[in-house]
C-alpha positions in Angstrom: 12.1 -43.6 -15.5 9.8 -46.4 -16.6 6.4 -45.7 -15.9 3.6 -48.1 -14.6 1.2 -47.7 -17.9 -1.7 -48.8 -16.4 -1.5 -46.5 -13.4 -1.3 -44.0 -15.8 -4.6 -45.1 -17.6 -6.7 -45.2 -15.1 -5.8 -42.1 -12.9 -5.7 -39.7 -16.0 -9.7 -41.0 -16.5 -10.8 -39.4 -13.5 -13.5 -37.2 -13.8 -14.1 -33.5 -12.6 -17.0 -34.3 -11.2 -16.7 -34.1 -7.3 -18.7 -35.5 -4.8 -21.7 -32.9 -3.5 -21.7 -32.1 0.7 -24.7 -29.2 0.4 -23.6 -26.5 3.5 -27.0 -24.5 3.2 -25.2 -21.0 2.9 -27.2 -18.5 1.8 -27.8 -17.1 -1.3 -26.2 -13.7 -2.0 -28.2 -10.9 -3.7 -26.2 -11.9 -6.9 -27.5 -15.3 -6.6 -30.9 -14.3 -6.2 -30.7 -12.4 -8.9 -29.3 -15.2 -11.2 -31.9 -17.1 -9.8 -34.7 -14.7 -10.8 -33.4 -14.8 -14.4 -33.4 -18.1 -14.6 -37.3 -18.7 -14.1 -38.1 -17.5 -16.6 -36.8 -20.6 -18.5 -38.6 -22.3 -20.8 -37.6 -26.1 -19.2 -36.7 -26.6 -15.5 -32.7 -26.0 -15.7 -30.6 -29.0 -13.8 -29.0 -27.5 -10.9 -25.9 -29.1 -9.1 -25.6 -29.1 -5.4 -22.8 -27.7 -3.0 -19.2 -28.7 -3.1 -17.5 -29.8 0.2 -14.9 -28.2 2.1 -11.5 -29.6 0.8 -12.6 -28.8 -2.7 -13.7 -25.6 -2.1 -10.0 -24.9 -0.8 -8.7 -26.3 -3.7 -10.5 -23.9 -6.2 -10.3 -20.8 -4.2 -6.9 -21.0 -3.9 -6.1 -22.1 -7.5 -7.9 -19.1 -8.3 -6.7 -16.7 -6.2 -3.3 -17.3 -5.5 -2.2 -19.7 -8.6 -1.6 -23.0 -7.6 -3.2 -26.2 -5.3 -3.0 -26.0 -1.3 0.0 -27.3 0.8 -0.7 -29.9 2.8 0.2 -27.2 5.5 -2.9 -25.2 4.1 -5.0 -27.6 4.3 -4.2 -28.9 8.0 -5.1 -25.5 9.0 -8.3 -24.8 7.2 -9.4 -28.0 8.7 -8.7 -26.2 12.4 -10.7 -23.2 11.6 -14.8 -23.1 12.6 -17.0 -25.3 9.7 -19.5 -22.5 9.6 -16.8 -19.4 9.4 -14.1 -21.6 7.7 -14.4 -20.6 3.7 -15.3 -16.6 4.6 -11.9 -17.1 6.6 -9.6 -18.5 3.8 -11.1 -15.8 1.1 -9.9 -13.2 3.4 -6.8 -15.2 3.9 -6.1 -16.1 -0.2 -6.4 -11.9 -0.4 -3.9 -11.1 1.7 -1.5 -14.1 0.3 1.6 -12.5 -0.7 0.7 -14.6 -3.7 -2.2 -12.5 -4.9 -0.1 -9.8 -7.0 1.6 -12.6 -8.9 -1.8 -14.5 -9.8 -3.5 -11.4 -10.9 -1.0 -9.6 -12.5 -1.0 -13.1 -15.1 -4.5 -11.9 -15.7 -4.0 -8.5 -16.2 -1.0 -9.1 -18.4 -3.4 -11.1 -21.0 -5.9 -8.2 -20.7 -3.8 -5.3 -21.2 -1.0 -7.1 -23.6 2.1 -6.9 -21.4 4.8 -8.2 -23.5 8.5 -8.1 -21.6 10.4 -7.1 -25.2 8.3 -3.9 -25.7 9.9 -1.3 -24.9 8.7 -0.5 -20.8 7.8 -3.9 -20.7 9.4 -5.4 -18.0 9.4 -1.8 -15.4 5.3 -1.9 -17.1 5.1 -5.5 -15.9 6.7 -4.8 -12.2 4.1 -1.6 -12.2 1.0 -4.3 -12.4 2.7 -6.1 -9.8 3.0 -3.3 -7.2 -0.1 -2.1 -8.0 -1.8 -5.1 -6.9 0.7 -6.0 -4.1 -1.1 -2.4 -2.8 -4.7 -3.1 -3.6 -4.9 0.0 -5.9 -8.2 1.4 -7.2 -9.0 0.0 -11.1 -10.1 3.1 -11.8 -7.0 4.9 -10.5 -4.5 2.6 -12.5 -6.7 2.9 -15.2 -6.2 7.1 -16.0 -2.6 6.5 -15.2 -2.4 4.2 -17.9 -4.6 6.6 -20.1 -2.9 9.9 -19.5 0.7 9.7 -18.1 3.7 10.9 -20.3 7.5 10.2 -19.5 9.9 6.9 -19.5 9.2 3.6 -18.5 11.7 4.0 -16.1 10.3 7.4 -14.5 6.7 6.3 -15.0 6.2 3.0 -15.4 2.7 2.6 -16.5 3.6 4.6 -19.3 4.2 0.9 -20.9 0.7 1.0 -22.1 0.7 3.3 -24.7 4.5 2.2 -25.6 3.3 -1.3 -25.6 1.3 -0.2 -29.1 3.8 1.5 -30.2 2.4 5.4 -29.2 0.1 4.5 -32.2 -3.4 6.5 -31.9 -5.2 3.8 -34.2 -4.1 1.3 -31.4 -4.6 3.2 -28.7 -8.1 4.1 -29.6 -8.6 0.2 -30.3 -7.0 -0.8 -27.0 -9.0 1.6 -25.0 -12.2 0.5 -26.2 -11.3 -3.3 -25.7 -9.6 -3.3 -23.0 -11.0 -1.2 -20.6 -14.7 -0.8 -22.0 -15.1 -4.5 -23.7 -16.6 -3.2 -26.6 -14.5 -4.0 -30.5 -14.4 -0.9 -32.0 -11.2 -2.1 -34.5 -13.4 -2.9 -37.4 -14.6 0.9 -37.5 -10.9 1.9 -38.2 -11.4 0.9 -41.8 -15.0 1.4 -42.5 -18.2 1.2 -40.1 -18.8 -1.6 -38.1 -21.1 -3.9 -40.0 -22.6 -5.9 -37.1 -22.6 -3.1 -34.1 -23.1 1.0 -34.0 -19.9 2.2 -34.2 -19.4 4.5 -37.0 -15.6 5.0 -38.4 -16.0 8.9 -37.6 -16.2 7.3 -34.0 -13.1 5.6 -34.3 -11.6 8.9 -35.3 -12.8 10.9 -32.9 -11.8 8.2 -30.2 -7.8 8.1 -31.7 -7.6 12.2 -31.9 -7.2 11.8 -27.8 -3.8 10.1 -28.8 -3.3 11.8 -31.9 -0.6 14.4 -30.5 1.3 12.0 -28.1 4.7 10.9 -29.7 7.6 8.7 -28.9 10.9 9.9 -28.4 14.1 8.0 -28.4 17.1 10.1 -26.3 20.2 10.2 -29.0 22.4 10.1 -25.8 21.1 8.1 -23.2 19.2 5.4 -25.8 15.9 6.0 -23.7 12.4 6.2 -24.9 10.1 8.5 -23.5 6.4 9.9 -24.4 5.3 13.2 -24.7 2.8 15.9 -26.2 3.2 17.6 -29.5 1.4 20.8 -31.0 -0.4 19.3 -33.7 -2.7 16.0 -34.1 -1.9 13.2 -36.7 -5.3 11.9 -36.7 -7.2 13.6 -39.9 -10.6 12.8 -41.6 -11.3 11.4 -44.0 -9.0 8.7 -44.2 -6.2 8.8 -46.2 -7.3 5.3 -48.5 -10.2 7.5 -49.8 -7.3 9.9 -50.8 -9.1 13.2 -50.5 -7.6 16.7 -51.5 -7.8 17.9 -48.3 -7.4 16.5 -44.9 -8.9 18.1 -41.1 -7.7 17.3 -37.9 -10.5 15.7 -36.4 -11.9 17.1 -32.7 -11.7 14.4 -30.3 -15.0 13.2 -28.9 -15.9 10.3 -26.2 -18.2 7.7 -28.3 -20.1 6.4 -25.3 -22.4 7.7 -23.2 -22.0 8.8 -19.6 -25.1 8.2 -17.3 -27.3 11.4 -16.7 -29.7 10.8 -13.3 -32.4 13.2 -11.8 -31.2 12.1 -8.3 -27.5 10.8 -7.7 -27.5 6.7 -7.4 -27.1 5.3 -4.0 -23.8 3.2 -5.2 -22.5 6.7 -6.5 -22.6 7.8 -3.4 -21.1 5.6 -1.5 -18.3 5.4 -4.0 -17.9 9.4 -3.5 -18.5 9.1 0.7 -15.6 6.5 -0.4 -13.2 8.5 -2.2 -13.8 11.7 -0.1 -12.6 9.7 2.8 -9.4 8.9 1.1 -8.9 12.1 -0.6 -5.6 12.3 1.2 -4.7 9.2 -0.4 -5.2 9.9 -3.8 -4.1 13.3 -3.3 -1.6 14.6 -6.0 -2.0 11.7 -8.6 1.3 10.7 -10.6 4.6 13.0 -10.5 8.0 12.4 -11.9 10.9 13.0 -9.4 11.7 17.0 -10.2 15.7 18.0 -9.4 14.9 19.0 -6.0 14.6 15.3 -5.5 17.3 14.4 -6.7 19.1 16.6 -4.8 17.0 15.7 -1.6 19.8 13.1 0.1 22.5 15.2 -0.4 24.0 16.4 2.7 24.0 19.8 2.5 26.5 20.5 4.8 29.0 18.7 3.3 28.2 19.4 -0.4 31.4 20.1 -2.8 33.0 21.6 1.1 32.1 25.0 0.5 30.0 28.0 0.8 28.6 30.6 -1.8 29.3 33.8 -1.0 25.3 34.5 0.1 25.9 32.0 2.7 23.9 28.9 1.4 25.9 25.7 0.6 26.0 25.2 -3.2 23.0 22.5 -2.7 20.5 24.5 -1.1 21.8 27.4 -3.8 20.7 24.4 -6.6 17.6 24.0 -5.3 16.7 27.5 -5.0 17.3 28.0 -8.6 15.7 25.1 -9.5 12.3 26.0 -8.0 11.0 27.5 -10.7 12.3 25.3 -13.3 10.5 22.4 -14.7 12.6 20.9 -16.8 11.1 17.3 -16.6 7.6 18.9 -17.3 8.8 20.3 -20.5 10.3 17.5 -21.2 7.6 14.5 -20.4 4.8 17.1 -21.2 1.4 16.0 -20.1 -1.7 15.1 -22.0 -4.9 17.1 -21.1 -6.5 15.5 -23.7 -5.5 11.8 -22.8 -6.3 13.2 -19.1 -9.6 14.3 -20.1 -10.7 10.3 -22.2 -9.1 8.8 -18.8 -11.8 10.6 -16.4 -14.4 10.2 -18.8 -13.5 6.2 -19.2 -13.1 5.8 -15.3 -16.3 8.0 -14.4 -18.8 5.9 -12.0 -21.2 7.5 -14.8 -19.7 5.3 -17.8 -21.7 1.6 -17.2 -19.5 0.4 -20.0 -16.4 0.4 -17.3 -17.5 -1.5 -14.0 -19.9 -3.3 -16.3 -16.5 -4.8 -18.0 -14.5 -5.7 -15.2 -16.7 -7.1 -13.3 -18.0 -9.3 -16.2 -14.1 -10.3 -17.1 -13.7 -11.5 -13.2 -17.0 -13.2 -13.2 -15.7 -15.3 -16.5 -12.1 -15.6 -14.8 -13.5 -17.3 -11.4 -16.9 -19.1 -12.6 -15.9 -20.0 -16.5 -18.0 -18.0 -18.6 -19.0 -14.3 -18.8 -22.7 -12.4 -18.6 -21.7 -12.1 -22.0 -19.1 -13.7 -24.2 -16.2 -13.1 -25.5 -15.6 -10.9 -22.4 -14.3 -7.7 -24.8 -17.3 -7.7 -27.0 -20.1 -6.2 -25.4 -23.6 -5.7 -27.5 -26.0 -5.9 -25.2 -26.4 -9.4 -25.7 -26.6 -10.3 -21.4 -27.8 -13.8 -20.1 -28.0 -12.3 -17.0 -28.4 -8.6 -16.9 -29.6 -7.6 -13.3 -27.1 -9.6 -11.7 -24.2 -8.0 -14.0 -25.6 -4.9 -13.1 -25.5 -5.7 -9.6 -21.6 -6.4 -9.4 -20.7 -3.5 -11.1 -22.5 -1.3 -9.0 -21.0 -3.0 -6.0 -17.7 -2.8 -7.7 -18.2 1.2 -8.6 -19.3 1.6 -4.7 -16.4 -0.2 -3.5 -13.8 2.5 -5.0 -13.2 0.1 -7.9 -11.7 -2.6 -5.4 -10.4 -6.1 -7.5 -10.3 -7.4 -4.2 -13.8 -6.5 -2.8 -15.0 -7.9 -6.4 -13.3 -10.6 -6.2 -14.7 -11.5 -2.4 -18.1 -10.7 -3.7 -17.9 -13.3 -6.6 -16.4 -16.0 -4.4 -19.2 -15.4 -1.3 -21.7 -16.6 -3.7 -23.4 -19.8 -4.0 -22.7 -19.8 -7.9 -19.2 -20.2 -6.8 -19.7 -23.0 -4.8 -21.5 -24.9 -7.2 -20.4 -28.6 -8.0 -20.3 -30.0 -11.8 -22.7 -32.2 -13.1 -22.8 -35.7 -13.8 -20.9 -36.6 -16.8 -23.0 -39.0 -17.8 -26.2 -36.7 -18.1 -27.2 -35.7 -21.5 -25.2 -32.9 -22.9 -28.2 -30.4 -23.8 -29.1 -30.5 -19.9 -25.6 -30.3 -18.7 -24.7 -26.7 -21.4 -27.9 -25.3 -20.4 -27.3 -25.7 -16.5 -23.7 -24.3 -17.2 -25.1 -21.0 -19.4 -27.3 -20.3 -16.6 -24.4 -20.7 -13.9 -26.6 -23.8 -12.1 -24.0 -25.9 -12.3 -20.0 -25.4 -12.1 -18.3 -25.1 -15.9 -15.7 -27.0 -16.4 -12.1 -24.6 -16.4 -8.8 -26.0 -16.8 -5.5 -24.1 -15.1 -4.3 -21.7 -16.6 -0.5 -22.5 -17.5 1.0 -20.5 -15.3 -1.2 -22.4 -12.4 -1.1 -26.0 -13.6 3.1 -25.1 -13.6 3.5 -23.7 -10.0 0.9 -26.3 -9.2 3.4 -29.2 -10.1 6.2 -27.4 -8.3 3.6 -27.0 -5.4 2.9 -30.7 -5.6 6.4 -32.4 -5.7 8.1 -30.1 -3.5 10.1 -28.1 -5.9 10.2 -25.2 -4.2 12.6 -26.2 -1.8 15.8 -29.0 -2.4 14.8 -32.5 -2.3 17.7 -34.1 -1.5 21.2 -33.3 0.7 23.7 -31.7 -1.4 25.8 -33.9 -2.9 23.8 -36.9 -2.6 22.3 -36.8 -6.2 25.2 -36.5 -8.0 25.1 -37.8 -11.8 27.4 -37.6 -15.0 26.5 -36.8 -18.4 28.4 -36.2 -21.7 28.6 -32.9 -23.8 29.9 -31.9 -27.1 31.8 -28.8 -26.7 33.9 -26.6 -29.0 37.8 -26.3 -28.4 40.8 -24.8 -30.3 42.8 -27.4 -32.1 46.0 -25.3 -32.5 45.9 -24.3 -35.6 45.2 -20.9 -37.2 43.1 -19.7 -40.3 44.0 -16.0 -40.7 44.0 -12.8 -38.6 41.4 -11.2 -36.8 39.9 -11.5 -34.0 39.0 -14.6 -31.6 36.1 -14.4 -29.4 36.5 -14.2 -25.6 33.4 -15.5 -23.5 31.7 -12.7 -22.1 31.7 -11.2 -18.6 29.3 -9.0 -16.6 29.8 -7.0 -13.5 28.7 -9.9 -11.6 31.2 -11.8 -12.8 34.5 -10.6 -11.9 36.7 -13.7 -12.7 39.2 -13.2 -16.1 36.3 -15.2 -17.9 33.0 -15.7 -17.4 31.8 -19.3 -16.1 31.0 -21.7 -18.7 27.5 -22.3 -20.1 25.3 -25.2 -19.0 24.3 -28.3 -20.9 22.2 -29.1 -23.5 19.5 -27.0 -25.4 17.0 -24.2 -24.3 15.2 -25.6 -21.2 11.6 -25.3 -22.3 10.5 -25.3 -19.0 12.9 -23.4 -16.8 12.1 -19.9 -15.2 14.2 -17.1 -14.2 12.3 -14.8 -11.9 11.6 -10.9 -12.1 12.9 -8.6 -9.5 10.0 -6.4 -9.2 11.4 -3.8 -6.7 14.4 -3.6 -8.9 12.9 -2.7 -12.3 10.9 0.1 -11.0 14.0 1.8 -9.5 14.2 5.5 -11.7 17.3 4.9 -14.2 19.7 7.1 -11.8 19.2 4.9 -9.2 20.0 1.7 -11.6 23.1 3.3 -12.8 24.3 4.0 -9.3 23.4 0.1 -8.6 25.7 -1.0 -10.8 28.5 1.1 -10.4 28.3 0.0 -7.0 28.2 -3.3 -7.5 31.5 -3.6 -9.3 34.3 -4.0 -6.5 38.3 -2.4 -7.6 38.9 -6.1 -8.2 36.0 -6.5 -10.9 36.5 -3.1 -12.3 40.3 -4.0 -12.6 39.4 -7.5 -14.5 36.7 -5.6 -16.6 39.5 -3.2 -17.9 41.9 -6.4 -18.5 39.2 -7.9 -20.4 39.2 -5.0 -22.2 43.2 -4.8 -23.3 43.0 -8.7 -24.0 40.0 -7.8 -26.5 42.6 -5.0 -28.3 45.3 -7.2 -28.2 43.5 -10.5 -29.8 42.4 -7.8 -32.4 45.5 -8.4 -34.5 46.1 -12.3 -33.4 45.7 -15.2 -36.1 42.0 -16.8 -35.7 42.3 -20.0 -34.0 40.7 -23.2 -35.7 37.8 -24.8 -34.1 37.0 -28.8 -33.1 34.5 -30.4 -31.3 34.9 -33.1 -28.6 33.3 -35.1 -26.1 33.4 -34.2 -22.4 32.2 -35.2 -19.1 30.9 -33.2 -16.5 29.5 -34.1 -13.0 26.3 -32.4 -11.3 24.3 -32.7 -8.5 21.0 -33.7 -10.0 18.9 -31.9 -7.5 16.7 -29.1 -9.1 15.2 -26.7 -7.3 12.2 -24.8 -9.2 10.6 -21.1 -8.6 7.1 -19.6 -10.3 6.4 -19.2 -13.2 4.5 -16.1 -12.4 7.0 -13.9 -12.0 9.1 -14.4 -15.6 9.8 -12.4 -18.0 6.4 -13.0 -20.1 5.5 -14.0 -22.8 7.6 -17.1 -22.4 9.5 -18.2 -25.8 6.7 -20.2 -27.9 7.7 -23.6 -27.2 8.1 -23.0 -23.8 5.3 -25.1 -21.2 3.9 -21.6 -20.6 2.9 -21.2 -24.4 2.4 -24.8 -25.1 -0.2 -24.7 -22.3 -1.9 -22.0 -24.0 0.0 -18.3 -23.1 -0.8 -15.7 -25.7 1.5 -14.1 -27.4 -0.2 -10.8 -26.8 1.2 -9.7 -30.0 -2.9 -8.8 -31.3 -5.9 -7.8 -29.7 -7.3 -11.2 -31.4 -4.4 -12.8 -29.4 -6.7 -14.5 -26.6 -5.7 -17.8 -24.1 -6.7 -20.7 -25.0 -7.3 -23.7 -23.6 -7.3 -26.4 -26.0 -6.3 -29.6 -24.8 -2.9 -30.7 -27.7 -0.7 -33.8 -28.1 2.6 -31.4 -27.5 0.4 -30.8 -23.8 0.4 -34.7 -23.2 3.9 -35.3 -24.6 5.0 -32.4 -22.0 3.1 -33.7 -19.2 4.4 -37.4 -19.9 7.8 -36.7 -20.5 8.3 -33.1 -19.4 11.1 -32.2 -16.6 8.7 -30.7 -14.1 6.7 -33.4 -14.1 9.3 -35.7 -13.6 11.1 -34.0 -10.6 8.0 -33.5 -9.1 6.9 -37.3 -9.3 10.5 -38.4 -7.4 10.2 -39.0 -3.8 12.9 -37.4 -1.8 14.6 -37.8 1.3 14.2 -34.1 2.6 10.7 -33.9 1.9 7.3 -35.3 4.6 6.8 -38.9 2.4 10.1 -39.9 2.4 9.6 -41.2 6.0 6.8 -43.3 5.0 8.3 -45.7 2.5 11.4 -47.1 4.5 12.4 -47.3 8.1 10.7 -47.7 11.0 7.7 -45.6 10.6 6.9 -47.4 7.0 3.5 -46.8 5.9 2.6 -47.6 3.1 -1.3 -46.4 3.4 -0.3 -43.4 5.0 2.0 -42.5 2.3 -0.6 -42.7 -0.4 -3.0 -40.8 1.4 -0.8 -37.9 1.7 0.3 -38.2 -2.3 -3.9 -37.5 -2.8 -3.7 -35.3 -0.7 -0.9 -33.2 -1.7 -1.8 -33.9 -5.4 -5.4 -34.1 -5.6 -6.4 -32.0 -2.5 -9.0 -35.5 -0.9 -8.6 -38.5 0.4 -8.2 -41.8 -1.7 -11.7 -44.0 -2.0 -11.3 -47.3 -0.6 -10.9 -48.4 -5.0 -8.1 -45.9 -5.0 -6.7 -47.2 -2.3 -6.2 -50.7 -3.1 -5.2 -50.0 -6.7 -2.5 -47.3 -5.8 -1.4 -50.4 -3.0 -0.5 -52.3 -5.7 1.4 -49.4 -7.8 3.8 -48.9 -5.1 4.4 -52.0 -3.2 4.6 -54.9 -6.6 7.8 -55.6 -7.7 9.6 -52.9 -7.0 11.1 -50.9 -4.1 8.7 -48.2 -2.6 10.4 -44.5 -3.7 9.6 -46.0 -7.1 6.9 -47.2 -7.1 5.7 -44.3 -5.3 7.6 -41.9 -8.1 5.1 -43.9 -10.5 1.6 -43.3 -8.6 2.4 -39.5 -8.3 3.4 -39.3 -11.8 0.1 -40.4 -12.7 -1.6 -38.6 -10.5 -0.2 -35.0 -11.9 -0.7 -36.6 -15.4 -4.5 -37.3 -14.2 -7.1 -35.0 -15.5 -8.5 -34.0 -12.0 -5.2 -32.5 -11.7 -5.0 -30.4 -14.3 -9.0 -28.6 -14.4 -10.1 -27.1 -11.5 -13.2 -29.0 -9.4 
């Protein structure tokens, strides 16, 4: 589609700066505190006002629930009470079925969730469900630390599998990851900028140092479990002494001693012991007893022993005192022991990281940065203090944190002028008196598009958007070139037809998305097999087997010769797109996922970045998304606007800002995008043209 250049020009200049409606809410304790820190600077710091309502929606939920508002949203934030109306919607983003798959993006950077690893999808769907139920951090946390078994049995045994049951890693990834402290330069010698001594390192690793990975010869699985003996030994091998001692695992950092128990402590105990029953009995693989648990006993293998139990109730007699699972997956009281130590309310270096990682992830910048390298370098060190405090007293609650952050008037900052002088305009933003400028993350800016244009749903009637293309394709052209054999497309037991249906056109669609089913990956691998036997009807299993005897029988036949020829096919050309949010991650690397900045999570160095790139633009401009998103169609609210009887020209661009842009047009706007749509051209495309701008625009893409 041609695009009106000039629209494009002046829409994607737009600034982030947003216009300033002060609301006079007052200042939390964490702003107060902020505050009090920033007296003491040398020069009067710049601070920006309040922003208004609709952009206030707009931000909270692009960062809560990963993409712009509806235009359903914003109607009814607009109903709700001025004075109760943004409390409201941050108790509403939290509840968002949404909220798991926003979060578990960010928790999949942290803790270096990579689908391919082995775990890595069931580790992925265990983040997900965690946050779906509002899970302590600290509680996920020592389950991360300290369980032993499969992937399939315990899922968030993907951690450790993730770095390959290394204890150099692990000790690495512990440290970073949960403590935001770099500790990886004292694996090779002591760290020359901080306090870590290698010994340190060692003593961290030895936690890990008896935890192995085993691979079943029969089944193909990979489990963890405990071994007798530690391969973590001092001194290092590169020194290559004569003799090498296991080294005695010790916690590097300190826990808190106090003469009187803390207030926040004891509200997070007065927490905990209220939930005790909750928590009760931590993580347990299924034993056989549970397996056995929905048989009927009554009608088990039809018969009786002779003591007058049924054979199942016989099984799991016998079985009670077997623990063949614990021998198997056997636990780590070692890794048990680092996971209570790095979750106690008593280790600052815990709360103090997560709450300075969500402070970065909803304001722009960190107490301290980078958000994993803590060395007491703080801007702001009451009010970090503050919030994890809070955070500890909560029960280590991401949604009570996240609430906290959001209910401040930091949050609700607007950004500066533009055009004042840089130093002014850094120093306002290092001091949080001013909002920092934070583009979406790829994930958002993606589902954001869909959200936009409408993508979630079908645009058109079926049939109505039908098109034809031409594709190469490979055919037999009769002739043979020896024996052996030819290949047969391949079928699944979805797929019970002879062969399987052929494969779409053209290359690898760098921005398509095939979604995750949570539930499913974390059934136990019993419960998967049955699945899939049960999925395959006497009709599929009878094709599967004729598959089968065609695959013998071609064994022996000639080798057909190969051409290529030109075909044409028909489709209906009306896409319908899902999130991003819930694929298989990381995305392939020239997918829009990566080109927008997805890590490959293949390092700890591996960070997000957000570097602005020509491939970005040239993805944007030309990119499919974008391009669905921008055309106008007839099963979707605008489409009434530009034809028929209730044409409306105005009305129609008012909603494209509005369901773009989250504001109303200014009178300039107005006028201009009048002209884009209604010159020389008829309405749905000229209208396809304004929105393409508009998502192309740079107030689009960064968040107000």
């Amino acid at each position: 589609m041609k695009r009106t250049t000039s629209c494009f020009l002046k829409l994607s200049l737009a600034a982030v700066f947003c216009g300033v409606i002060p609301i006079g809410a007052a200042p939390t304790k964490v702003d107060q505190l902020v505050s009090q820190k920033n007296t003491e600077a040398k020069t009067p710091l710049k601070r920006a006002g309040q922003i208004d309502d609709l952009t206030f929606l707009r931000r909270a939920t692009v960062d809560v629930i990963g993409r712009i508002p509806t235009s359903a949203e914003v109607a009814r934030f607009q109903k709700w009470p001025a004075a109760t109306r943004r409390a409201k919607l941050i108790d509403a983003l939290l509840a968002d079925a949404r909220f798991a798959d926003r979060w578990t993006v960010f928790f999949s950077d942290l803790l270096r969730v990579r689908s391919n690893a082995t775990g890595g999808n069931a580790f992925l769907a265990y983040l997900h469900k965690s946050l779906e139920a509002n899970r302590p951090w600290d509680v996920m946390a020592r389950e991360m630390l300290s369980v032993n078994g499969s992937a399939g049995k315990v899922p968030a045994v993907g951690l450790i599998l993730g770095e390959d049951v290394d204890s150099m890693a692990m000790a690495a990834a512990t440290s970073q990851m949960f403590l935001g402290v770099r500790m990886q330069c004292a694996q090779c010698h002591n760290h020359p900028t901080d306090v870590w001594r290698q010994r340190q390192f060692y003593e961290l690793a030895t936690y890990f140092g008896k935890t192995r990975r085993v691979e079943n010869q029969f089944s193909q699985r990979v489990y963890t479990t405990e071994g007798q003996e530690t391969n973590v030994l001092w001194p290092p091998e590169r020194r290559k002494p004569k003799v090498r001692n296991a080294v005695k695992p010790k916690f590097p950092f300190e826990l808190e001693e106090f003469a009187e128990t803390p207030s926040y402590i004891k509200r997070f105990e007065a927490k905990r012991a209220a939930g005790a029953k909750a928590l009760a009995g931590g993580v347990k693989g299924r034993s056989l007893e549970d397996l056995l648990e929905g048989v009927d006993t009554a009608r088990a293998f039809n018969s009786e022993t002779g003591f007058g139990k049924s054979v199942t109730e016989e099984a799991k007699a016998a079985t009670a005192a077997l623990d063949i699972e614990g021998d198997l997956y056997r636990q780590s009281k070692q890794r048990a022991e680092l996971a209570r130590m790095v979750t106690s309310p008593r280790n600052r270096y815990f709360a103090r990281n997560m709450a300075n990682r969500m402070w970065a992830e909803l304001i722009g910048r960190g107490f301290y940065e980078p958000v994993d390298d803590f060395q007491d370098l703080l801007t702001h060190r009451k009010a970090l203090a503050y919030l994890a405090d809070e955070f500890v007293a909560s029960g280590y609650d991401l949604k009570a944190l996240i609430r906290l952050i959001m209910a401040s008037e930091t949050y609700s900052l607007a950004h500066l002028d533009p055009a004042m002088p840089l130093p002014d305009r850094l120093a306002a933003e290092e001091n949080f008196t001013a909002a920092i400028t934070r583009r979406m993350v790829s994930e958002v800016l993606y589902d954001s598009i869909v959200a936009a244009g409408h993508l979630t749903e079908y645009k058109w009637p079926a049939g109505a958007n039908r098109r034809t293309y031409t594709e190469r394709v490979r055919v037999a052209d009769g002739s043979v070139e020896g024996r052996g054999p030819t290949p047969l497309p391949v079928a699944s037991p979805g797929t019970p037809n002879m062969m399987a249906p052929p494969m779409g056109s053209g290359g690898y669609d760098l921005e398509g998305q095939i979604a995750l089913d949570f539930d499913e990956l974390l059934k136990s691998e019993l419960q998967k097999d049955l699945a899939s036997m049960k999925m395959m009807s006497d009709a599929e299993l009878a094709a599967q087997q004729q598959r089968q005897m065609m695959a013998q029988q071609n064994a022996n036949r000639p080798r057909m010769r190969y051409k290529y020829v030109e075909v044409e096919r028909t489709v209906d050309d009306n896409p319908r797109f899902g999130s991003t949010m819930r694929m298989a991650t990381p995305a392939p690397p020239a997918h829009f996922l990566r080109v927008f900045g997805q890590p490959a999570r293949d390092s700890l160095a591996n960070i997000r970045e957000h570097i602005p790139s020509m491939r970005q633009q040239l993805m944007m401009l030309n990119g499919k998304a974008t391009h669905e998103a921008a055309r106008v169609g007839p099963m979707e609210p605008m489409y009434q606007y530009l034809g028929g009887e209730k044409q409306n020209i105005g009305q129609a661009i008012q909603l494209a800002y509005m369901e773009i842009l989250t504001r109303q047009p200014s009178a300039a706007e107005l006028t201009f995008a009048r002209e884009v749509v209604g010159t020389g051209k008829p309405a749905l495309a000229g209208m396809a043209d304004l929105r393409w701008a508009l998502l192309n625009s740079n107030e689009f893409r960064y968040i107000p």
